[in-house]
Residue frames as qw, qx, qy, qz and C-alpha x, y, z in Angstrom:
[[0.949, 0.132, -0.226, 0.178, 53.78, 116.36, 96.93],
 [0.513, -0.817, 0.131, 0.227, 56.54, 116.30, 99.57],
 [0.459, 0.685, -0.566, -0.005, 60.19, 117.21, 97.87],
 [0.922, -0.153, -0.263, 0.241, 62.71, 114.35, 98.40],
 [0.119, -0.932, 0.296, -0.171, 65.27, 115.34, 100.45],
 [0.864, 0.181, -0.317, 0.348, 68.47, 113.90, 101.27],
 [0.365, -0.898, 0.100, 0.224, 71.00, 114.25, 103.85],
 [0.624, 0.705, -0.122, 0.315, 73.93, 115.94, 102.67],
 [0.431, -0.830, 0.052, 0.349, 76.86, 116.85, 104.43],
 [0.185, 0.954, -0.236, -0.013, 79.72, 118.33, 102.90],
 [0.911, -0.091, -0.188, 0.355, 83.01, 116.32, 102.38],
 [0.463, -0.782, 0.029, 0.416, 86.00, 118.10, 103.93],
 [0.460, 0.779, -0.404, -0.138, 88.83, 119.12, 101.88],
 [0.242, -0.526, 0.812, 0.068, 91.42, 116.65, 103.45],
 [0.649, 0.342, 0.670, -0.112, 88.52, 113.68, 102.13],
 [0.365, 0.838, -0.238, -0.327, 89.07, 116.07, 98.54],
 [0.330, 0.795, -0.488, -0.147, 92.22, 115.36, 98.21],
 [0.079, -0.277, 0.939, 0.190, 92.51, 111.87, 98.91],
 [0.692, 0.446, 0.546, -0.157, 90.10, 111.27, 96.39],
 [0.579, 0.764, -0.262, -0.106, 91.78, 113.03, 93.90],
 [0.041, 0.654, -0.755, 0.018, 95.08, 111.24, 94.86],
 [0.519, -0.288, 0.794, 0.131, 93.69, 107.88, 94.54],
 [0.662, 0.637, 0.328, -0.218, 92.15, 108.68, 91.72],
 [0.306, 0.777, -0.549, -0.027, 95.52, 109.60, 90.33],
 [0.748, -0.265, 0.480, -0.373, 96.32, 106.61, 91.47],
 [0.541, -0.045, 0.839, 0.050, 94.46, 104.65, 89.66],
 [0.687, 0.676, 0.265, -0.034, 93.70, 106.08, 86.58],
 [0.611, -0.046, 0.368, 0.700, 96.75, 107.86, 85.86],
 [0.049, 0.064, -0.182, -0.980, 96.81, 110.40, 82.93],
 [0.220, -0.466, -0.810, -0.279, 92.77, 108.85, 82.81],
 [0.218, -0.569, -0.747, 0.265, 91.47, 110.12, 85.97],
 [0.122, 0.095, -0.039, -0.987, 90.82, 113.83, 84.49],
 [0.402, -0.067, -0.742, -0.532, 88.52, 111.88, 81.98],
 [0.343, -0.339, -0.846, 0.229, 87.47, 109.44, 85.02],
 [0.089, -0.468, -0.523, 0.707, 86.16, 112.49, 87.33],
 [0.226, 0.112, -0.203, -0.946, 84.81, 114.52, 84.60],
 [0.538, -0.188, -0.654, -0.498, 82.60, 111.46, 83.77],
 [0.296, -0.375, -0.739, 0.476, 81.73, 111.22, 87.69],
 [0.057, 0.416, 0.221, -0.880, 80.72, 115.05, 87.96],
 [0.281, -0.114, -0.621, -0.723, 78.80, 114.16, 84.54],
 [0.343, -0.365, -0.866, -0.016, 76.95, 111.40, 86.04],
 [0.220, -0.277, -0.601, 0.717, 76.00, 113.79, 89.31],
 [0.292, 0.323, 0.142, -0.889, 74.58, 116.46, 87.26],
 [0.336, -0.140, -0.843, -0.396, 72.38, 113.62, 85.29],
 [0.440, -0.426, -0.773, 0.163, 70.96, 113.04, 88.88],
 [0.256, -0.829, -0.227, -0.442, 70.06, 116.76, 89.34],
 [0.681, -0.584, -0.120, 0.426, 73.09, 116.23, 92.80],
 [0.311, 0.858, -0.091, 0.397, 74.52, 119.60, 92.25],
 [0.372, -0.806, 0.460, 0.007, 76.60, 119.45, 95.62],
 [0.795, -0.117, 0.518, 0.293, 78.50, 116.01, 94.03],
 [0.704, 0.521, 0.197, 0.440, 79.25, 117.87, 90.87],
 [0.021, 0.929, -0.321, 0.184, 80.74, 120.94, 92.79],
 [0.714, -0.555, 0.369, 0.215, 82.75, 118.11, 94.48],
 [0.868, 0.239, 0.384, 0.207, 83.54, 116.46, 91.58],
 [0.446, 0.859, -0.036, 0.248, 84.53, 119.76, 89.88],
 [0.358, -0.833, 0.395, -0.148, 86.91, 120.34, 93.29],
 [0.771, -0.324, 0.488, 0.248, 88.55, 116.97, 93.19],
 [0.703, 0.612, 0.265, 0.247, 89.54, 117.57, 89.54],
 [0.181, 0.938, -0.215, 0.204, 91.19, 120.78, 90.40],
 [0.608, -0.562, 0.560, 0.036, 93.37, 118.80, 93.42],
 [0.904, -0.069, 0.414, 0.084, 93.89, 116.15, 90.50],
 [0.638, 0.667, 0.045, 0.382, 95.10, 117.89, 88.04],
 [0.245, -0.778, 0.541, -0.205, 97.67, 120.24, 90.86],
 [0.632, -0.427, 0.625, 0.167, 99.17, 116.54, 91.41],
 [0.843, 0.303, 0.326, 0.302, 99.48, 115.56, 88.21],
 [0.312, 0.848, -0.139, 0.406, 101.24, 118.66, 87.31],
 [0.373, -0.771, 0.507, -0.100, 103.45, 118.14, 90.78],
 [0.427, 0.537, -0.727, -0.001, 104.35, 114.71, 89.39],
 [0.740, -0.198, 0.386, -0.515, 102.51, 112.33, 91.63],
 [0.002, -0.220, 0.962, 0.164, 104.11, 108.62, 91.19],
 [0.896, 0.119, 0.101, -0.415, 101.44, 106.06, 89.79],
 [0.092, -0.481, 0.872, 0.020, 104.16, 103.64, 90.85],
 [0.528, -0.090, -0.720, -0.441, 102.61, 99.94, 89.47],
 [0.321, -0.184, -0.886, 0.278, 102.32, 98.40, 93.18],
 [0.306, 0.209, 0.233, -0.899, 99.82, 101.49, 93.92],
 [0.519, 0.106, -0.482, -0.698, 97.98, 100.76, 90.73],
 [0.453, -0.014, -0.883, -0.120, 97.38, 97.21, 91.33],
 [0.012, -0.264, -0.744, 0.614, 95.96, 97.95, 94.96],
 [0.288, 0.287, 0.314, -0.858, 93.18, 99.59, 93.05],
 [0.378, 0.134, -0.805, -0.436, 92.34, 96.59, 90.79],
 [0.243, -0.105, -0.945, 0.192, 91.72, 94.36, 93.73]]
């Protein structure tokens, strides 16, 4: 039976960190919670390179939330719509 295979490629780091920064964003003090339960989901689906991301954008989110990253409301709201 042939394996499945998928292409992967590797996101960059600069693609990293603005995922973790709109994820700060738009969850606020949430989006530890939010990415942990993304990097959960990944290793449900056996996608070990999306939970090493997942583990990598966590570390970038949690370095802005500790630098004090504004989650000014008119930000928030762009990530409602």
């Amino acid at each position: 039976m042939p394996s499945k295979q998928r292409n992967v490629f590797p996101m960059e780091e600069i693609d990293i960190w603005r995922a973790a920064h709109i994820l700060v964003l738009c969850y606020g003090a949430g989006a530890s919670m939010e990415i942990c339960r993304r990097a959960d989901n990944a290793m449900a689906r056996g996608d070990n390179e999306a939970q090493i991301t997942w583990k990598r954008v966590l570390d970038i989110a949690e370095l802005l939330q500790h630098a004090g990253v504004s989650t000014h409301h008119h930000r928030i709201q762009m990530c409602l719509e």
